[in-house]
PQR file with spaces between the fields and no chain letter, atoms N, CA, C, O and H, PARSE charges and radii, in Angstrom:
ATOM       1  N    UNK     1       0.819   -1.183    0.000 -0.4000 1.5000
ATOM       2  CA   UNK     1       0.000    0.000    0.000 -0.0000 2.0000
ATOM       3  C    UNK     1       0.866    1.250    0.000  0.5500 1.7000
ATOM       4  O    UNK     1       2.015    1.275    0.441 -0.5500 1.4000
ATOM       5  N    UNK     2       0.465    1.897   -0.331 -0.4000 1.5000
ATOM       6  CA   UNK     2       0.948    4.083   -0.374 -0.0000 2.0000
ATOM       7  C    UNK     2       0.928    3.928    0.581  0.5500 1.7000
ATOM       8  O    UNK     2       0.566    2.943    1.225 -0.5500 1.4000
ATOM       9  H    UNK     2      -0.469    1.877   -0.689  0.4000 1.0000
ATOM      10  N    UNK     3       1.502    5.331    1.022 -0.4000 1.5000
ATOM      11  CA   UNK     3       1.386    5.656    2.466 -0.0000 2.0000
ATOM      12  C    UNK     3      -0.180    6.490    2.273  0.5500 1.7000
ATOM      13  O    UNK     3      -1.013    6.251    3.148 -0.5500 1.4000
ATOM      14  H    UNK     3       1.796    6.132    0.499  0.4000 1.0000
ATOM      15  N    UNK     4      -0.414    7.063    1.602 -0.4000 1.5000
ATOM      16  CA   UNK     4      -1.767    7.852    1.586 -0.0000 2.0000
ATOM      17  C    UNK     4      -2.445    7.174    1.960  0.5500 1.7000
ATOM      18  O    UNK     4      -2.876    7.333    3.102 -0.5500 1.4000
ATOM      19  H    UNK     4       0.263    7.258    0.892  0.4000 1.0000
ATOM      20  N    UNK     5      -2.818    6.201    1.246 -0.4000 1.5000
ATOM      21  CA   UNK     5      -4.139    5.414    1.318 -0.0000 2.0000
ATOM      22  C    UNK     5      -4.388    4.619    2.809  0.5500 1.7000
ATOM      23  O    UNK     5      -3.289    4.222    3.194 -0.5500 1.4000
ATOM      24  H    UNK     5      -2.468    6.072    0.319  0.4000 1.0000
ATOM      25  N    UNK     6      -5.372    4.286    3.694 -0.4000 1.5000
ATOM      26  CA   UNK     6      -5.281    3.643    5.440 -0.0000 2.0000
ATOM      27  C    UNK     6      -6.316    2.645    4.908  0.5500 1.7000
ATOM      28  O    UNK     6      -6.975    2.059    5.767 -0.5500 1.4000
ATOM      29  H    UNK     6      -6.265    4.609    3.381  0.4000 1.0000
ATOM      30  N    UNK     7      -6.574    2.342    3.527 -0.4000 1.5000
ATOM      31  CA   UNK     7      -7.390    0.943    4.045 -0.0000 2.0000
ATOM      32  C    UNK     7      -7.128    0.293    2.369  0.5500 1.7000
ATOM      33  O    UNK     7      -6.364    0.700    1.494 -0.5500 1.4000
ATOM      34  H    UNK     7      -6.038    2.818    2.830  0.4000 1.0000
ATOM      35  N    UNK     8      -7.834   -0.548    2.365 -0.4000 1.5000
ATOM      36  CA   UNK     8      -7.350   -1.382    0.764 -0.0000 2.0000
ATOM      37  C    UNK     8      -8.558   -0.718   -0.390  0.5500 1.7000
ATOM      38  O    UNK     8      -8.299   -0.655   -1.592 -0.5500 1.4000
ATOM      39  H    UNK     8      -8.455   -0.879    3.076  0.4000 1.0000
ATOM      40  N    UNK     9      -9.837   -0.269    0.167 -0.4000 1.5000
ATOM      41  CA   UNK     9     -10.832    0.464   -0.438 -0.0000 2.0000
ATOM      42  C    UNK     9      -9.783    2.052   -0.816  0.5500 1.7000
ATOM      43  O    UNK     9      -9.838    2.538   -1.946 -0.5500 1.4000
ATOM      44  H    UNK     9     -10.048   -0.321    1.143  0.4000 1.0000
ATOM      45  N    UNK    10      -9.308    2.392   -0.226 -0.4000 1.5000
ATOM      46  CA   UNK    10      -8.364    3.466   -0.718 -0.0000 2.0000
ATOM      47  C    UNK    10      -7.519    3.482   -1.369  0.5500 1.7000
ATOM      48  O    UNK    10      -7.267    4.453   -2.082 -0.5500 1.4000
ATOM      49  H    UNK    10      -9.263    1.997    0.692  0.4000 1.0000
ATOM      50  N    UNK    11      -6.769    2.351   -1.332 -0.4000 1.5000
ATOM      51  CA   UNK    11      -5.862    2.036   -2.008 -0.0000 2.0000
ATOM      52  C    UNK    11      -6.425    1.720   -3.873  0.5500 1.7000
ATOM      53  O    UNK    11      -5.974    2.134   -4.941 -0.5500 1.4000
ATOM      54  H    UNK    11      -6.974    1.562   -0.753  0.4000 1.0000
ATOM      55  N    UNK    12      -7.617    0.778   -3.514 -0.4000 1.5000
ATOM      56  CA   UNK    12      -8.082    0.468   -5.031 -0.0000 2.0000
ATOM      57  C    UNK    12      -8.496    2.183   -5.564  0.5500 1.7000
ATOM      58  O    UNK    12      -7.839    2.503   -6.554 -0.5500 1.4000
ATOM      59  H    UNK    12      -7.983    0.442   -2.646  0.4000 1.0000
ATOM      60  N    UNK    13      -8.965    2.718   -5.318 -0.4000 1.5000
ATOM      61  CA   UNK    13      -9.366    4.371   -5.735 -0.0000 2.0000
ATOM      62  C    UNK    13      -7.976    5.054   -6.127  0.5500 1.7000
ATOM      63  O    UNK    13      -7.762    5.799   -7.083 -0.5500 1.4000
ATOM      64  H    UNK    13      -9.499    2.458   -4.514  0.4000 1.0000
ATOM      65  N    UNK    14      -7.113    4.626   -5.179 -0.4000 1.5000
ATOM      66  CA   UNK    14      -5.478    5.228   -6.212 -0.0000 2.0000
ATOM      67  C    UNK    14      -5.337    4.578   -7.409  0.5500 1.7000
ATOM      68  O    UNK    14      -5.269    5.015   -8.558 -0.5500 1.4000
ATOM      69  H    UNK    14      -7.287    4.020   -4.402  0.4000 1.0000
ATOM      70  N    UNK    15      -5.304    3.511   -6.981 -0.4000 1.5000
ATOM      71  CA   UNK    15      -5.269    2.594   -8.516 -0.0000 2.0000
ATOM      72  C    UNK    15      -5.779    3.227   -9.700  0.5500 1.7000
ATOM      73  O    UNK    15      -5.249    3.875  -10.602 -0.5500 1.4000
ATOM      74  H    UNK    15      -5.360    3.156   -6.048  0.4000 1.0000
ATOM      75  N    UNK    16      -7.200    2.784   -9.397 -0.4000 1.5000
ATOM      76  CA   UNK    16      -8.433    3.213  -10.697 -0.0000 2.0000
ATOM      77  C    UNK    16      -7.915    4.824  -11.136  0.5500 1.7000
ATOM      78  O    UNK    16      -7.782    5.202  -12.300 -0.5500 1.4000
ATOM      79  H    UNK    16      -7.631    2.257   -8.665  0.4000 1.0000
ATOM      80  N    UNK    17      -7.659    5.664   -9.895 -0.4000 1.5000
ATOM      81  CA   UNK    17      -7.261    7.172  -10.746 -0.0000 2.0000
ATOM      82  C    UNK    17      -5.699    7.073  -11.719  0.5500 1.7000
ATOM      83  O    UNK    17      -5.333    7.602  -12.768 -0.5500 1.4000
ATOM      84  H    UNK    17      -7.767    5.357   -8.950  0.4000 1.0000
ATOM      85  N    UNK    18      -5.102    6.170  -10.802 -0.4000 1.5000
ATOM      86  CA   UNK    18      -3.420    5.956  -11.641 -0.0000 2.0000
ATOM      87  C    UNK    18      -4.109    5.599  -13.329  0.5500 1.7000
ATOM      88  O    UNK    18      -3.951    6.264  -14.352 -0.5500 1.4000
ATOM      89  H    UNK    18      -5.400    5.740   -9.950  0.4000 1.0000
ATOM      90  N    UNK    19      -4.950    4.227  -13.121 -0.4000 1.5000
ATOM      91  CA   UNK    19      -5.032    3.876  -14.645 -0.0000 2.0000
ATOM      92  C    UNK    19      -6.224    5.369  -16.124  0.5500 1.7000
ATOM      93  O    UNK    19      -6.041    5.473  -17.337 -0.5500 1.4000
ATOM      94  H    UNK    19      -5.078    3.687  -12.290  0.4000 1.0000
ATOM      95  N    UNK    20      -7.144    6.073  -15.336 -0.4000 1.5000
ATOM      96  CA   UNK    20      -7.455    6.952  -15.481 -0.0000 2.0000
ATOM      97  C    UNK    20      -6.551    7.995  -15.854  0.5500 1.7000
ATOM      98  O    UNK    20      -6.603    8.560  -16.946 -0.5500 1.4000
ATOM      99  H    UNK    20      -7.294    5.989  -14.351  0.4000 1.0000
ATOM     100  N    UNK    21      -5.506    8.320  -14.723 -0.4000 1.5000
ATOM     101  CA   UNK    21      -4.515    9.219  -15.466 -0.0000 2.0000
ATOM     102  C    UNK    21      -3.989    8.736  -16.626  0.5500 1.7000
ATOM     103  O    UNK    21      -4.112    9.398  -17.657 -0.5500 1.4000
ATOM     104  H    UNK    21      -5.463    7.861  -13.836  0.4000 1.0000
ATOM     105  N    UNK    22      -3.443    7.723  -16.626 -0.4000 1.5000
ATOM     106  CA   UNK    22      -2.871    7.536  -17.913 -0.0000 2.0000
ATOM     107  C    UNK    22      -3.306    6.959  -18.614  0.5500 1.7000
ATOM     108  O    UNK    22      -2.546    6.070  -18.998 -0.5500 1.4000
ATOM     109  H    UNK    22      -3.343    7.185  -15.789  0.4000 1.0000
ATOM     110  N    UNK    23      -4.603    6.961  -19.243 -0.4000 1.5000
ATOM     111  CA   UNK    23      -5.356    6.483  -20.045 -0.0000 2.0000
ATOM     112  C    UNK    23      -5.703    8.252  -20.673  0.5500 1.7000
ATOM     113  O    UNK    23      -5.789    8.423  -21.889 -0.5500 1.4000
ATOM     114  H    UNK    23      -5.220    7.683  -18.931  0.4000 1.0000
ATOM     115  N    UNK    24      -5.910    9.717  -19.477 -0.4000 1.5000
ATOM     116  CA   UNK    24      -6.289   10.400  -20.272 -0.0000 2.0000
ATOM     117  C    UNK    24      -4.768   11.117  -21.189  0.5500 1.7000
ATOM     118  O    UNK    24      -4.709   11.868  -22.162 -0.5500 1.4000
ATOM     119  H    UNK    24      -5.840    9.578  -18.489  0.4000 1.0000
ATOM     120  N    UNK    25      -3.649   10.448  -20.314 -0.4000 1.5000
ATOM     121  CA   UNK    25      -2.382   10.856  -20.988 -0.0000 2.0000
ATOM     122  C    UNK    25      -2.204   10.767  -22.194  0.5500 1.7000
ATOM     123  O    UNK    25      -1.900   11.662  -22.983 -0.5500 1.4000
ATOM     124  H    UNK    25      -3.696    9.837  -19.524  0.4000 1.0000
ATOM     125  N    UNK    26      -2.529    8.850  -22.522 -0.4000 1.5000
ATOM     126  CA   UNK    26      -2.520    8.520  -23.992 -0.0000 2.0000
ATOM     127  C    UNK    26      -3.186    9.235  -24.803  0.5500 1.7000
ATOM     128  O    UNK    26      -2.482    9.618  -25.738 -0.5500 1.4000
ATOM     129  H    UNK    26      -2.776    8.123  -21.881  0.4000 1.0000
ATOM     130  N    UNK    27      -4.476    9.657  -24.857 -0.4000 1.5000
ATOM     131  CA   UNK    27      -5.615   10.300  -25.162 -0.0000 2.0000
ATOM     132  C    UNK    27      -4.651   11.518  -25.763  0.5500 1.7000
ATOM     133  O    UNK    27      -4.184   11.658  -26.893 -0.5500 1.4000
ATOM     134  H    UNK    27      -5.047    9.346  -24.097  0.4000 1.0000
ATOM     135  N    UNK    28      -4.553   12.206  -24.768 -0.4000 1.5000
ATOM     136  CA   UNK    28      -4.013   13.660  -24.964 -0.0000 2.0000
ATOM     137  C    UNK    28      -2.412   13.654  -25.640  0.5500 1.7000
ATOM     138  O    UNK    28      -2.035   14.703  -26.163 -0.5500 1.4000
ATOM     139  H    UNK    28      -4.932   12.092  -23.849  0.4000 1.0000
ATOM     140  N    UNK    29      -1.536   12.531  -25.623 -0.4000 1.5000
ATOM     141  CA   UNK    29      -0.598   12.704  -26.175 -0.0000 2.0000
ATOM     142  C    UNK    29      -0.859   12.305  -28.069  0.5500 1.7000
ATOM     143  O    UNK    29      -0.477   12.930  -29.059 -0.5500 1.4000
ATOM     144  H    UNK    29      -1.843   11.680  -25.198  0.4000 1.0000
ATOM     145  N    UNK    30      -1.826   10.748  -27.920 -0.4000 1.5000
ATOM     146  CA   UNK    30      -2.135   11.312  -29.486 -0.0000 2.0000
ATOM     147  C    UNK    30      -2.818   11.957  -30.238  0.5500 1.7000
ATOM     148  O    UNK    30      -2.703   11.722  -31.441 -0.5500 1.4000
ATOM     149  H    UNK    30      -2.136   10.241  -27.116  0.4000 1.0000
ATOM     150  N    UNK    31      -3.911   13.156  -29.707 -0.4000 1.5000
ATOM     151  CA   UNK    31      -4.357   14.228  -30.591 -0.0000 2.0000
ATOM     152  C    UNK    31      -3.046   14.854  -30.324  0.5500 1.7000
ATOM     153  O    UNK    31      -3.047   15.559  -31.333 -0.5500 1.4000
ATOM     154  H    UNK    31      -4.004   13.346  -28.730  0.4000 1.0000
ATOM     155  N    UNK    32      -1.814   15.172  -29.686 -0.4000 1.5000
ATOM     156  CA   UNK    32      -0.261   16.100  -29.540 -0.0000 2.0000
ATOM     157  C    UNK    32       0.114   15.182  -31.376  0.5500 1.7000
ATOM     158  O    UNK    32       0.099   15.739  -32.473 -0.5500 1.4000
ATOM     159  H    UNK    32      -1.813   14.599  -28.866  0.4000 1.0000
ATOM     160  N    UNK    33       0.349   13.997  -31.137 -0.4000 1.5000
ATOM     161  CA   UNK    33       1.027   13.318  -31.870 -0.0000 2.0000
ATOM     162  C    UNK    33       0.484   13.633  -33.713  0.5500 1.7000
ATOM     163  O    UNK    33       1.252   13.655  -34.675 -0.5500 1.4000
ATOM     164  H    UNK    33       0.362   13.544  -30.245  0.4000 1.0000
ATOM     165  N    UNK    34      -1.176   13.863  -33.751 -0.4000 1.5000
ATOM     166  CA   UNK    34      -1.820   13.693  -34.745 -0.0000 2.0000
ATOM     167  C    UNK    34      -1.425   15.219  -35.133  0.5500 1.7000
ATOM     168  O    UNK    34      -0.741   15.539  -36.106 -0.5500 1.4000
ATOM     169  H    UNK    34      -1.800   13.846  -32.970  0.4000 1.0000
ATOM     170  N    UNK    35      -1.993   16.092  -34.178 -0.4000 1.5000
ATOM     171  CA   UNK    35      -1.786   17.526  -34.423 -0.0000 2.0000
ATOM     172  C    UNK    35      -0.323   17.965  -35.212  0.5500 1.7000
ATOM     173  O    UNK    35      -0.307   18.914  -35.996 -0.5500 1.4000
ATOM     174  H    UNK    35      -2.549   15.832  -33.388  0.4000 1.0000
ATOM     175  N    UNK    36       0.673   17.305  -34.960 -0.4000 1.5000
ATOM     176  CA   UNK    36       2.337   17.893  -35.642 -0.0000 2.0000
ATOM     177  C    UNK    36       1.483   16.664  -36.588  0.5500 1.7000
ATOM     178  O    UNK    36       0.369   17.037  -36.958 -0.5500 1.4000
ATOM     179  H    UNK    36       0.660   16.535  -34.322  0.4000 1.0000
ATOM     180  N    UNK    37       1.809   15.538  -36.925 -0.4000 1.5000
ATOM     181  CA   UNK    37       1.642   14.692  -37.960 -0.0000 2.0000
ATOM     182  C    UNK    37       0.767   15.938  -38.992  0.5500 1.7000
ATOM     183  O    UNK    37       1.309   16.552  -39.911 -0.5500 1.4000
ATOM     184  H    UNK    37       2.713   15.235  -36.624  0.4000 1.0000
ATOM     185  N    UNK    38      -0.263   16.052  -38.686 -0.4000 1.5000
ATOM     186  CA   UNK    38      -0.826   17.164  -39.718 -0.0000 2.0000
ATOM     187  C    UNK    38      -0.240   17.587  -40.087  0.5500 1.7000
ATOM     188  O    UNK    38       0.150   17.258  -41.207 -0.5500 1.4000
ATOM     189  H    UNK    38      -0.703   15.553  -37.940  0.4000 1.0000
ATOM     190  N    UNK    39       0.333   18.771  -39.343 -0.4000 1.5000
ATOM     191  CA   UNK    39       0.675   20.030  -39.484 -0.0000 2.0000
ATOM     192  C    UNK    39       2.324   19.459  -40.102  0.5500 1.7000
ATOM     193  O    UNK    39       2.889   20.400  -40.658 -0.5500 1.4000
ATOM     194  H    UNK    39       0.016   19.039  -38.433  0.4000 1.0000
ATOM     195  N    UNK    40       2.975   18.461  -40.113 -0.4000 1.5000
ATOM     196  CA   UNK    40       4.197   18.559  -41.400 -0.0000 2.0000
ATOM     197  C    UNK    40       3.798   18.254  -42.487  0.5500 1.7000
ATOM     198  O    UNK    40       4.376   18.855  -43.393 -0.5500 1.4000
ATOM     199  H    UNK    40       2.515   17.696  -39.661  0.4000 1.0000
ATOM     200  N    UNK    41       2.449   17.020  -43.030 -0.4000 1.5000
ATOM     201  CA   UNK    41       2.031   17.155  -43.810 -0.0000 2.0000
ATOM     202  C    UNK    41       1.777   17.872  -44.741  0.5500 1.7000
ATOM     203  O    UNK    41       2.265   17.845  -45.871 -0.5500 1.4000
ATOM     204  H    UNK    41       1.980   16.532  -42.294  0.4000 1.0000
ATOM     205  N    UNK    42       0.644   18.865  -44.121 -0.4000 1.5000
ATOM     206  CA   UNK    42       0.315   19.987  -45.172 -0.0000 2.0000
ATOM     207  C    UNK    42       1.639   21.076  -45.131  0.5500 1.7000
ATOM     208  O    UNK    42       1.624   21.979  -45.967 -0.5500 1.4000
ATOM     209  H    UNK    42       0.247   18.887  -43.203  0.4000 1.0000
ATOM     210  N    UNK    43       2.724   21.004  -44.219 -0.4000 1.5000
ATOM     211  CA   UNK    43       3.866   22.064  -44.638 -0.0000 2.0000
ATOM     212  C    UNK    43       4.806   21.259  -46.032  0.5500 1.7000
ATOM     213  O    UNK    43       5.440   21.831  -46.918 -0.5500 1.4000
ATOM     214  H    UNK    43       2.736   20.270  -43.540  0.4000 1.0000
ATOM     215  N    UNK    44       4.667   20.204  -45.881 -0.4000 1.5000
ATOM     216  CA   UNK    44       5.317   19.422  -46.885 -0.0000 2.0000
ATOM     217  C    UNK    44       4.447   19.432  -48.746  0.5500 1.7000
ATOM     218  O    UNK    44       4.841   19.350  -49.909 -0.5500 1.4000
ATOM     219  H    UNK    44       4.152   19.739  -45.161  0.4000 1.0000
ATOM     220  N    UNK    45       2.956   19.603  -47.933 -0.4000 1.5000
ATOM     221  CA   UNK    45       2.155   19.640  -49.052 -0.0000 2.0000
ATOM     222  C    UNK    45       2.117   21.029  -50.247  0.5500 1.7000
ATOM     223  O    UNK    45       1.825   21.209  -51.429 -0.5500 1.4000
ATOM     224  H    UNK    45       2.636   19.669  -46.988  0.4000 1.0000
ATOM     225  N    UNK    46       2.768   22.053  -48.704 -0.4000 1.5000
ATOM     226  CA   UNK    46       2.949   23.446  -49.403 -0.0000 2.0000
ATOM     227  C    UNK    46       4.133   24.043  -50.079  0.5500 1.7000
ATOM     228  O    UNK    46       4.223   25.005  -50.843 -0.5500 1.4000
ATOM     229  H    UNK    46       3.005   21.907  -47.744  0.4000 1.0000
ATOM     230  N    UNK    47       5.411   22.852  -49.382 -0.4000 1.5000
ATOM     231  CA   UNK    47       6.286   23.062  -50.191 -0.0000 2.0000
ATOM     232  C    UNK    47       6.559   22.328  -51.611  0.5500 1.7000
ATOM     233  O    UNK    47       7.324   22.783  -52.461 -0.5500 1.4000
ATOM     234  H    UNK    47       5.338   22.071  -48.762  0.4000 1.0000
ATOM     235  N    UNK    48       5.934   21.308  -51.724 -0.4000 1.5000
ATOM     236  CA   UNK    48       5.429   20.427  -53.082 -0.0000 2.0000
ATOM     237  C    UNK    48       5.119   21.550  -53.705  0.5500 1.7000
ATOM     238  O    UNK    48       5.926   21.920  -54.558 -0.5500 1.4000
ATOM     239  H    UNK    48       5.312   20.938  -51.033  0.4000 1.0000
ATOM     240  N    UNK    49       3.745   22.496  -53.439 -0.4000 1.5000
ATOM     241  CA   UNK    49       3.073   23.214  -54.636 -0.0000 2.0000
ATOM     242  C    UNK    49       4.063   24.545  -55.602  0.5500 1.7000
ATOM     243  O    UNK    49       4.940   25.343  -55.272 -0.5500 1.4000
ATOM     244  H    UNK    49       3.090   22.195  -52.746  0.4000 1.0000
ATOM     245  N    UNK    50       3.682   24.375  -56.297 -0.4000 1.5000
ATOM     246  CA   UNK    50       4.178   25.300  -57.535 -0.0000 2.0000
ATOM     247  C    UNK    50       3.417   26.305  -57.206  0.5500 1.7000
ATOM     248  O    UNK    50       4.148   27.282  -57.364 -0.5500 1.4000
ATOM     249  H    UNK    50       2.969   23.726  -56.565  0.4000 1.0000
ATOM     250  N    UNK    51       2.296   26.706  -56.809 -0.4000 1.5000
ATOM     251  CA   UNK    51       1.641   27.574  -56.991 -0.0000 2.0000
ATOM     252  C    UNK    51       1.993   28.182  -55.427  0.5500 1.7000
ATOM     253  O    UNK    51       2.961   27.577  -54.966 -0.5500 1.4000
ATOM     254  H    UNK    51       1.701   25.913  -56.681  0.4000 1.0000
ATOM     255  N    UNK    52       1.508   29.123  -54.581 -0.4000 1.5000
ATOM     256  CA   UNK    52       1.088   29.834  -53.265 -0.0000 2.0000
ATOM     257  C    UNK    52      -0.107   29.234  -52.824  0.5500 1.7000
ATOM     258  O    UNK    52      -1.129   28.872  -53.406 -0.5500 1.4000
ATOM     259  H    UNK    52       0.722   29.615  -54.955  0.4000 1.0000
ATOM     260  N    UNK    53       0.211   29.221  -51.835 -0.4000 1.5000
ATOM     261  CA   UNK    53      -1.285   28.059  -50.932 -0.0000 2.0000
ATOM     262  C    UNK    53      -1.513   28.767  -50.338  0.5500 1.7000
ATOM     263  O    UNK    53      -2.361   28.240  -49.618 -0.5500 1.4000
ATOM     264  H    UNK    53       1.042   29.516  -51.362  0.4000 1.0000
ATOM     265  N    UNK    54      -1.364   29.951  -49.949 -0.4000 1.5000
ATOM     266  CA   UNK    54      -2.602   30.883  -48.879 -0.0000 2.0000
ATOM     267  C    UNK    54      -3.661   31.560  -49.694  0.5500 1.7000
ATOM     268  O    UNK    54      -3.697   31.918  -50.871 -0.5500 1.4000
ATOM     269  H    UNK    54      -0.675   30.379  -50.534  0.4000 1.0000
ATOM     270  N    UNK    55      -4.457   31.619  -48.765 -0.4000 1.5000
ATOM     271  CA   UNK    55      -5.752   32.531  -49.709 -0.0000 2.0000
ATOM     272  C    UNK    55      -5.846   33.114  -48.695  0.5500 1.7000
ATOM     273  O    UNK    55      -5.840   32.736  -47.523 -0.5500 1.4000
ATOM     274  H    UNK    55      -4.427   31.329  -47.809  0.4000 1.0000
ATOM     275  N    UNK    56      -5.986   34.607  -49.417 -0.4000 1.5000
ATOM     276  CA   UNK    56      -6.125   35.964  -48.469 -0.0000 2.0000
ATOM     277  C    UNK    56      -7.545   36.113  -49.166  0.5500 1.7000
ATOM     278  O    UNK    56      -7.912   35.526  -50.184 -0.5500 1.4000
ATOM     279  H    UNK    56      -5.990   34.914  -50.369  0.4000 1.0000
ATOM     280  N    UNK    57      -8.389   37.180  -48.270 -0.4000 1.5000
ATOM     281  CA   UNK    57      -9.607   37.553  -48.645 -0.0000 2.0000
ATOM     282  C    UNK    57      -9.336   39.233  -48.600  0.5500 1.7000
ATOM     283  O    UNK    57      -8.629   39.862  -47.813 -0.5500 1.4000
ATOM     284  H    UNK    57      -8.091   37.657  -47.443  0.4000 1.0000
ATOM     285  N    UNK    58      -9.858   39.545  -49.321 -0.4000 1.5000
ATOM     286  CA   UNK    58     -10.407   41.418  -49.679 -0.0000 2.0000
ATOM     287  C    UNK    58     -10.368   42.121  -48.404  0.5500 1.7000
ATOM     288  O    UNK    58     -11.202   41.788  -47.561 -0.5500 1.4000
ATOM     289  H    UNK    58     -10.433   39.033  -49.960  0.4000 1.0000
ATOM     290  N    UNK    59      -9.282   43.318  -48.047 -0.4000 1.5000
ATOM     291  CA   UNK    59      -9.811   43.969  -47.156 -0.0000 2.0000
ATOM     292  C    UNK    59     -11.217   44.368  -46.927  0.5500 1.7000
ATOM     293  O    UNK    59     -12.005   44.740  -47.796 -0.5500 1.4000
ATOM     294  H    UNK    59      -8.605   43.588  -48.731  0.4000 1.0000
ATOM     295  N    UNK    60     -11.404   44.270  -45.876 -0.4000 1.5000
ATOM     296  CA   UNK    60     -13.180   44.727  -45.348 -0.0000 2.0000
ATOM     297  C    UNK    60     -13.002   45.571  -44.322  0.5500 1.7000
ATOM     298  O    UNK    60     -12.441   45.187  -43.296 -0.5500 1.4000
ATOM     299  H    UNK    60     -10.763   43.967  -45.170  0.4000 1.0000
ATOM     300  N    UNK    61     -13.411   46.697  -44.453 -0.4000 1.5000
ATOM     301  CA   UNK    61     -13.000   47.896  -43.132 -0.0000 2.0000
ATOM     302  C    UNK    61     -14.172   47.537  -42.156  0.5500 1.7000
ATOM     303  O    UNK    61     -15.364   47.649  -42.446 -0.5500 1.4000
ATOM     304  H    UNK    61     -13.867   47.009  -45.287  0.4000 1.0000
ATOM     305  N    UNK    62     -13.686   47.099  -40.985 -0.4000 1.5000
ATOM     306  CA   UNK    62     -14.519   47.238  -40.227 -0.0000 2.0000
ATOM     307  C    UNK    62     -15.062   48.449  -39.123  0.5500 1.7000
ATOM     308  O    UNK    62     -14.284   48.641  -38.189 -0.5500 1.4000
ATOM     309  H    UNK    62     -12.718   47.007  -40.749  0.4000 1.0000
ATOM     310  N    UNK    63     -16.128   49.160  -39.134 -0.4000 1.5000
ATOM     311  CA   UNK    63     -16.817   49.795  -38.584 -0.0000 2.0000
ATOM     312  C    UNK    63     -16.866   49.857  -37.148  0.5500 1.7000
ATOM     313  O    UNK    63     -16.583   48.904  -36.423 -0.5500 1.4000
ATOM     314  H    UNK    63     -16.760   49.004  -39.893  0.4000 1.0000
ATOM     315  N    UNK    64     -17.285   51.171  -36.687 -0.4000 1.5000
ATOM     316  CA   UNK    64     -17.126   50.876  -34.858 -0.0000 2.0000
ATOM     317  C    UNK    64     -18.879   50.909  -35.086  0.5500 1.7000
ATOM     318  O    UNK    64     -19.511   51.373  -36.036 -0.5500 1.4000
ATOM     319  H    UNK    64     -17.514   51.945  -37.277  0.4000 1.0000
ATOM     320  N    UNK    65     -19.422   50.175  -33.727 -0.4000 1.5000
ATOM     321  CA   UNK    65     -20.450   49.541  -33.162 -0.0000 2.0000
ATOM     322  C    UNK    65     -20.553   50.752  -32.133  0.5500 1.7000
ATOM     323  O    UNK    65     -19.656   51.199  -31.419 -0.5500 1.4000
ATOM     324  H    UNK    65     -18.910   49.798  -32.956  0.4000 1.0000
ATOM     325  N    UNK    66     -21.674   51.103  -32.222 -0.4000 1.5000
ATOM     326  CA   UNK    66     -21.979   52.556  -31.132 -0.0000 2.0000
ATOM     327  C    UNK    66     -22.890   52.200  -30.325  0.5500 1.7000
ATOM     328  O    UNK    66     -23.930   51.979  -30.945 -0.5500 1.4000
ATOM     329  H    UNK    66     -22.403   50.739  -32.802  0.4000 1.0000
ATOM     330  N    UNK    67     -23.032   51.967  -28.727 -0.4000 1.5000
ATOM     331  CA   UNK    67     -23.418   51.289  -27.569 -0.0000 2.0000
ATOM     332  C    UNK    67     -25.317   51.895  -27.770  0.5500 1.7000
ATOM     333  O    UNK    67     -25.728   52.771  -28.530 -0.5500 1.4000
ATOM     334  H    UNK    67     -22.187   52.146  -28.224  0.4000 1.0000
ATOM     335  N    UNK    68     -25.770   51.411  -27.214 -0.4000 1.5000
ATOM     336  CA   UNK    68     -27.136   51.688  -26.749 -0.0000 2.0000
ATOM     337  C    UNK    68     -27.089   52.962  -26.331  0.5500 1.7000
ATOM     338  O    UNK    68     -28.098   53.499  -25.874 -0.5500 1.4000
ATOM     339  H    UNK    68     -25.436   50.699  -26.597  0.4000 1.0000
């Protein structure tokens, strides 16, 4: 047993949160893992192109909003 835990019902509740933590670790490390995987992809995809891959849109002046 931990020292935290004073009975074996406590002890199983460390457990279950230990496997919880790192179950949400995995979770969260492969959307980390997927997120760069993307993101060299399409940098790789942009250095492939012949052409410019951003699309800009039309300045649009935006206006001030005058309160009630």
């Amino acid at each position: 047993m931990l020292s935290p835990a004073k009975s074996v019902e406590q002890m199983r509740q460390v457990i279950s949160n230990d496997y919880l933590d790192a179950g949400r670790t995995i979770f969260f490390m492969l959307r980390v893992l997927a997120t760069v995987a993307f993101g060299v992809r399409s940098a790789l995809a942009a250095r492939r192109s012949a052409t410019p891959t951003a699309n800009e849109t039309p300045y649009v002046p935006v206006t001030a909003v005058e309160g009630p």
